[in-house]
C-alpha positions as CSV (number, residue, x, y, z in Angstrom):
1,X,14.9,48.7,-19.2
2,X,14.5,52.3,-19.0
3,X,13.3,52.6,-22.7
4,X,10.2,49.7,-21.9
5,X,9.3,51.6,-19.2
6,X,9.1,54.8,-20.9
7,X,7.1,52.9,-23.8
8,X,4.9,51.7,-20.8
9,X,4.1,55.3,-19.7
10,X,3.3,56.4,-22.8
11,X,0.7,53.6,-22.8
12,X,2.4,51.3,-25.5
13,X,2.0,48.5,-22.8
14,X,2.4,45.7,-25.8
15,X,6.4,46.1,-26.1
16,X,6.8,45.8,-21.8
17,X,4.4,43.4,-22.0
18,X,5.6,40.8,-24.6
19,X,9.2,42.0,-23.4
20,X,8.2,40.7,-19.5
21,X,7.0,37.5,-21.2
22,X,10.3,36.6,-22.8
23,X,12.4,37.1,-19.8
24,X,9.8,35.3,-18.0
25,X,10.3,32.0,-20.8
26,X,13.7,32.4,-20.4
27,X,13.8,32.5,-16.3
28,X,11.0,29.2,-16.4
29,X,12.9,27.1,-18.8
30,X,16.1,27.9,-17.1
31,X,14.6,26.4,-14.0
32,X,12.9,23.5,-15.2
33,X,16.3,22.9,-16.7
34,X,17.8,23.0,-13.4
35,X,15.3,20.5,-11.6
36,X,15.6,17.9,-14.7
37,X,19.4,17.8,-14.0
38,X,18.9,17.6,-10.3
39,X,16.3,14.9,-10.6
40,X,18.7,13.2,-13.1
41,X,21.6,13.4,-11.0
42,X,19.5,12.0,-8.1
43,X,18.4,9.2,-9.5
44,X,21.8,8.0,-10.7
45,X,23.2,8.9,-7.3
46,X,20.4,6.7,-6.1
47,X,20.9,3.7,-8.4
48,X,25.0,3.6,-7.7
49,X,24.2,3.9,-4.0
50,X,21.4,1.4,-4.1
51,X,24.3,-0.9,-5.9
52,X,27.1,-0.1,-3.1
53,X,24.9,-1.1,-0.2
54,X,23.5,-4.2,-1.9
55,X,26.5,-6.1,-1.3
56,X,26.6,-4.8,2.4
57,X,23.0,-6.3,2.7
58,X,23.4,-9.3,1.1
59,X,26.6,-10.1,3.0
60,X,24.4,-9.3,6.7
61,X,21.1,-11.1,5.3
62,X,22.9,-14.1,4.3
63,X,24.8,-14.6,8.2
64,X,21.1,-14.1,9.4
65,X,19.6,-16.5,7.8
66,X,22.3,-19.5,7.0
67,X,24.6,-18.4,9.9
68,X,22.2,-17.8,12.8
69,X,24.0,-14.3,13.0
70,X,21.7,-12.4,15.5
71,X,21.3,-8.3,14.9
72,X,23.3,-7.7,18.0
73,X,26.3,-9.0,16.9
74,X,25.8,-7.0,13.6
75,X,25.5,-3.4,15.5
76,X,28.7,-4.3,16.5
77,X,29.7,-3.3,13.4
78,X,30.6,0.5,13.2
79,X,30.4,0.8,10.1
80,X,27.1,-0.7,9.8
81,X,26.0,1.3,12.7
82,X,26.5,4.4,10.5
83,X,25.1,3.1,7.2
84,X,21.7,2.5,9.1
85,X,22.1,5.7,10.4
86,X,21.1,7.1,6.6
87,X,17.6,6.7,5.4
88,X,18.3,5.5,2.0
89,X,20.1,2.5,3.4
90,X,17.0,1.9,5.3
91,X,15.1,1.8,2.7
92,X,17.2,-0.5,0.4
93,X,17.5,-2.9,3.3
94,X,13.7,-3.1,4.0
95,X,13.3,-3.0,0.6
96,X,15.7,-6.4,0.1
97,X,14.2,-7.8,3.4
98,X,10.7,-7.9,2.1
99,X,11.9,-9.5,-1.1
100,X,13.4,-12.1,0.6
101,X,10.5,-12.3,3.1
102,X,8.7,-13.4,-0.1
103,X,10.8,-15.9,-1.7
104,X,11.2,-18.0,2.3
105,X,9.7,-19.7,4.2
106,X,9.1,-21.7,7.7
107,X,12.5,-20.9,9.8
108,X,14.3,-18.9,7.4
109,X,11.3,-16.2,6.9
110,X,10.8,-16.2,10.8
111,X,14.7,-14.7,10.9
112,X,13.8,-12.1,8.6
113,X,11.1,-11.2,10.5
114,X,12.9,-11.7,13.9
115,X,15.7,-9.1,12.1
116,X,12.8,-6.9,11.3
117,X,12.1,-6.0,14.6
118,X,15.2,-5.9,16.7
119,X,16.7,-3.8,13.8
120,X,13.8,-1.4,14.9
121,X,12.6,-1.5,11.1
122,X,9.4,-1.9,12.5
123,X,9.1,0.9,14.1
124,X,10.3,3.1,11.1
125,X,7.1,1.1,9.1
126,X,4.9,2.5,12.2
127,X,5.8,5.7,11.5
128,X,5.0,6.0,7.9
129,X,1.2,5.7,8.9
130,X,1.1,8.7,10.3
131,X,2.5,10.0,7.0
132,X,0.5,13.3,5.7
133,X,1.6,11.0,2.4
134,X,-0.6,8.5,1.5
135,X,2.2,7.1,-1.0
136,X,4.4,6.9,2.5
137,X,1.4,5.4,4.6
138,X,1.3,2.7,1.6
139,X,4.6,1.6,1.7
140,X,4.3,1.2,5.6
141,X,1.2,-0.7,5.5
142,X,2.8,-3.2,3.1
143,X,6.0,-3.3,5.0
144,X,4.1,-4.4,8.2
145,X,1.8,-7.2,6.5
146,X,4.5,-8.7,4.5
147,X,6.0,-9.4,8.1
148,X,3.0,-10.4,9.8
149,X,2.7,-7.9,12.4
150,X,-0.6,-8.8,14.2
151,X,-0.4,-5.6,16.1
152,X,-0.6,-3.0,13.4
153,X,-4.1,-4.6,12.0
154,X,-5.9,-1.9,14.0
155,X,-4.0,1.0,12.9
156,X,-3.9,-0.6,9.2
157,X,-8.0,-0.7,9.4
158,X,-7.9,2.7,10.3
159,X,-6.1,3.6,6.9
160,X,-8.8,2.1,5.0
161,X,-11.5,4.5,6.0
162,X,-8.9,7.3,4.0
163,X,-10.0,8.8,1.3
164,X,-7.3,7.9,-1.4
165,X,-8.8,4.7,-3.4
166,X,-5.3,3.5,-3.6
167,X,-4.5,3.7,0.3
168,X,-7.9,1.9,0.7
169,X,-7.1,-1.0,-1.2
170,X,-3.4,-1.5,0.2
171,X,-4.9,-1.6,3.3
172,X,-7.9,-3.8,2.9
173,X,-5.5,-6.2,1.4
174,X,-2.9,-5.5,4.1
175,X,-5.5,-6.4,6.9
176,X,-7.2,-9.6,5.1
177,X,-3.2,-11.0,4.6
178,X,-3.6,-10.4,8.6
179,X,-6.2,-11.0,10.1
180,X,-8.4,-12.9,7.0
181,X,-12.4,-12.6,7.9
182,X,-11.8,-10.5,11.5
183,X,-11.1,-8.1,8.9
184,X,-14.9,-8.6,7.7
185,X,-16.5,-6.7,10.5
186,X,-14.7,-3.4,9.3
187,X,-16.3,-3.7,6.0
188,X,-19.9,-4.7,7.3
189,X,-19.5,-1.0,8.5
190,X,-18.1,0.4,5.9
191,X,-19.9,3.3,4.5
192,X,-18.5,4.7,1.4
193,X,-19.2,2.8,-1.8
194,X,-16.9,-0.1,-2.7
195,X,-16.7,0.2,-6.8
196,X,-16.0,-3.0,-8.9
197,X,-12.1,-2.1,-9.0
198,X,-11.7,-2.5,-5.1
199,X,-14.3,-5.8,-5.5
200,X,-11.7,-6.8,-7.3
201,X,-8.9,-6.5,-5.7
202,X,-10.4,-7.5,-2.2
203,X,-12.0,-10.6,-4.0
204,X,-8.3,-11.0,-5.1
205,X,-6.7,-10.7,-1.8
206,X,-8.7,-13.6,0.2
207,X,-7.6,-15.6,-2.7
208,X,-3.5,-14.4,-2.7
209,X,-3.6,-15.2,0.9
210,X,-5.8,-18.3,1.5
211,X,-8.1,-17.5,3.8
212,X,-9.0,-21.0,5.1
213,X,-11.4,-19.6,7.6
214,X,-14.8,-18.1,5.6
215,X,-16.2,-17.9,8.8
216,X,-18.3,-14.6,8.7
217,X,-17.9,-13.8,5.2
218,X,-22.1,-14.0,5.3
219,X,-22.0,-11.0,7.8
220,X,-21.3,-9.1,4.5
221,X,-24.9,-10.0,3.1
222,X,-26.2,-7.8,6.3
223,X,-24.7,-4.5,5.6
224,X,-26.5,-1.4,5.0
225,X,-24.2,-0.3,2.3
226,X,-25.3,-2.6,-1.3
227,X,-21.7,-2.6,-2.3
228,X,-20.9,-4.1,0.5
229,X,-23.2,-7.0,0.2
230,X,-22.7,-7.4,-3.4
231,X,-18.9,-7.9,-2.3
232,X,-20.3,-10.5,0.1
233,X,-22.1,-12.0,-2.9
234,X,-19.2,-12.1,-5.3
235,X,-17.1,-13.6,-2.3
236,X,-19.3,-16.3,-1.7
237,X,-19.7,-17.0,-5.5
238,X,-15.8,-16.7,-6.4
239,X,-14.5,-18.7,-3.4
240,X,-17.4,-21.1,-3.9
241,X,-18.7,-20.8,-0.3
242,X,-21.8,-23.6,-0.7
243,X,-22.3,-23.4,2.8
244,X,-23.7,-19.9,2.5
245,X,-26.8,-21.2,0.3
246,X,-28.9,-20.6,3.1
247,X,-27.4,-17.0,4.0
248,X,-27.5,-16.2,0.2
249,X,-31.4,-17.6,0.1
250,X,-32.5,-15.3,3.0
251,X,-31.3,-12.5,1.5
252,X,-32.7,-13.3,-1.8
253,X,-36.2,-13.2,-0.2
254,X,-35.7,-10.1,2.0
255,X,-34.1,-7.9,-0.3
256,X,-35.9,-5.2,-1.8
257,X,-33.3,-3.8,-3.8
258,X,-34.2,-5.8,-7.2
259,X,-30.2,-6.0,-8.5
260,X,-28.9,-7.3,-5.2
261,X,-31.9,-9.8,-5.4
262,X,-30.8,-10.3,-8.8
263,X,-27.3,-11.7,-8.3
264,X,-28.5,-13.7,-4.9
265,X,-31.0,-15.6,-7.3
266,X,-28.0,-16.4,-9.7
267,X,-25.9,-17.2,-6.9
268,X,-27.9,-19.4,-5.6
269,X,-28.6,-21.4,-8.9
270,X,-24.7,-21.2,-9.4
271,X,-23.7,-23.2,-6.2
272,X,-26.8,-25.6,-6.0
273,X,-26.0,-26.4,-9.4
């Protein structure tokens, strides 16, 4: 070291130079070494733990739902008690819950959903939307409309004014699966631009969920925001909402924006066809 630094001095700075580079390849592939193997070794850790508790959860789900256990009996369980204590077990067992959730339905689905809450699940999927994360405030958002909580529709329509495209979506769907058209007033007043993607997958989500109720879809057609109406438009085309003709004919003659009149005209021709 003392020799580069001499060499350095002498203003032969292409020797320290190179030389500092080396060590410094050395010291960042050492590293990234390191955090493959970590990331390795915590994903396998994950996948044999994710197996272990699998058959604790499947034992407890299966005495909810065919045995009328009830979660108080199962906190009797010490064992249980410190398993739900760990995060990752959490996880797994909301994870298994919701796929269950989705394969049930009538009484069986309303245990799930009764286990849920006095597991205080619930409250952990509350928590995630005030996640910095917007991954986290996804996962909570889905968690809480896969279990119909009526309560977090507010807080869920909240997320959709986010930022993230991805977050928006998740919790569009999350609040149509909820609430149907009440969630249509949010998105009358929506103000940033709703691109064909999200169309799509909000055009998608009234049909998932069969909204039975279109009642206020045409609200839609009055919003300042042209994406919005041209949602309202595709809605009322794609669900095949012929009692709209007269909402979609308004608008057709109002409109001064020549591509939403456009799509009414086509609309209209579509469904009084």
């Amino acid at each position: 070291m003392t020799e580069i630094w001499d060499l350095y001095k002498e203003g032969r700075w292409e020797v320290p130079f190179l030389t500092f580079c080396v060590y410094l390849f050395v010291a960042a592939s050492f590293i990234l070494y390191l955090i493959i193997v970590a990331s390795r070794n915590s994903k396998i850790k994950k996948e044999r733990l994710t197996k272990e508790y699998s058959v604790t959860i499947d034992k407890i789900l299966s005495d909810v739902i065919f045995d009328n256990v009830p979660y108080s009996k199962i906190k009797e369980d010490k064992n249980f008690l410190v398993l739900f204590d760990t995060p990752f077990f959490r996880e797994v067992l909301t994870e298994s819950l919701i796929n269950l959730h989705k394969n049930y339905e009538g009484v069986y689905a309303e245990k799930l959903e009764q286990f849920y809450k006095d597991s205080h699940l619930i409250k952990i999927s509350f928590r995630k939307l005030k996640s910095l994360k917007w991954e986290v405030k996804c996962k909570g958002i889905t968690e809480l409309a896969e279990f119909n909580i009526k309560e977090a529709f507010v807080p869920i329509i909240a997320c959709s004014k986010a930022r993230n495209k991805t977050l928006k979506i998740v919790a569009l769907n999350a609040a149509i699966k909820l609430e149907g058209t009440r969630s249509v007033r949010y998105l009358v007043e929506h103000s940033d631009p709703i691109d064909d993607w999200m169309q799509l997958n909000i055009i998608g989500a009234f049909k998932k969920h069969d909204v039975g109720d279109t009642e206020g879809i045409e609200q839609l057609l009055q919003s300042h925001n042209t994406t919005v109406i041209t949602l309202g438009l595709k809605l009322i085309k794609e669900l095949k909402l012929s009692q709209k003709v007269p909402h979609v004919a308004q608008l057709a003659t109002q409109t001064t924006n020549a591509i939403i009149k456009y799509e009414a005209q086509s609309i209209l021709q579509t469904l009084t066809a």
